[in-house]
C-alpha positions, -999 to 999 in steps of 0.1 A, spaced: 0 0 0 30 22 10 42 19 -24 10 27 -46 6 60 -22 45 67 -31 38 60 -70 7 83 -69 23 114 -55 49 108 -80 27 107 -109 8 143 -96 42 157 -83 49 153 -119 22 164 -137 18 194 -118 51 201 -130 48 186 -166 15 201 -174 24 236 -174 54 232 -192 30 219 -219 9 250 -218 35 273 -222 47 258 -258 13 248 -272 -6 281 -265 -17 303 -293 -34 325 -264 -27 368 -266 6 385 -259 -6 389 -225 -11 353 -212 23 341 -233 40 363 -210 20 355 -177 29 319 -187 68 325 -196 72 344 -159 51 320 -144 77 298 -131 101 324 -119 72 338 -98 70 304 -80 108 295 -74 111 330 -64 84 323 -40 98 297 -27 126 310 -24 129 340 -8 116 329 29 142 302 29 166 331 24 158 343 58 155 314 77 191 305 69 205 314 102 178 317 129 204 334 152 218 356 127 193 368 95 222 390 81 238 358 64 204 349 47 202 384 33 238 389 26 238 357 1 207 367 -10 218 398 -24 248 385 -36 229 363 -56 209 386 -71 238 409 -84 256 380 -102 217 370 -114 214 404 -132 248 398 -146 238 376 -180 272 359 -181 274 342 -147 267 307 -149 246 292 -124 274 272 -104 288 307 -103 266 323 -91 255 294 -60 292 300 -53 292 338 -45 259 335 -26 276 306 -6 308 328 -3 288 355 8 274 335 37 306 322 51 321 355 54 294 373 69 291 343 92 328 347 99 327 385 107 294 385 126 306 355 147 323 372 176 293 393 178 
């Protein structure tokens, strides 16, 4: 039984995923709704996203924002590649964790 309730929240985990996707390149829809639809996802990871930023350090919300940020500069640079750009927003962490830790 464990393993048919595993399977089945697979299968919609997926489909909730999958499904957009498929809207997004089939839709003949206006200007308006192509470009709800292309900024749809970044609207939800940001979502996501953000809180988790300041919940990084519960002591400590500084580091959170201070990667945060970081991330968002190299973001708005085109050129940085992802792994880039996880690596300055980790970098960022550890050395505001560093200087904030005899605090």
């Amino acid at each position: 039984m464990t393993i048919l309730i595993i399977i089945g929240m697979a299968i919609l985990t997926f489909s909730f995923r999958f499904v957009p996707l498929l809207l997004t390149k089939h839709t003949n829809g206006s200007s308006k709704v192509q470009a709800f639809l292309e900024y749809l996802p970044i609207a939800v990871l940001s979502a996501l996203t953000v809180p988790g930023i300041f919940q990084v350090d519960a002591d400590d919300n500084l580091v959170g924002i201070a990667s945060g940020i970081v991330a968002v500069i190299l973001v708005l640079i085109r050129k940085i590649q992802l792994l880039l750009v996880i690596l300055g927003a980790v970098s960022a962490a550890i050395i505001v964790k560093i200087l904030t830790m005899n605090h």
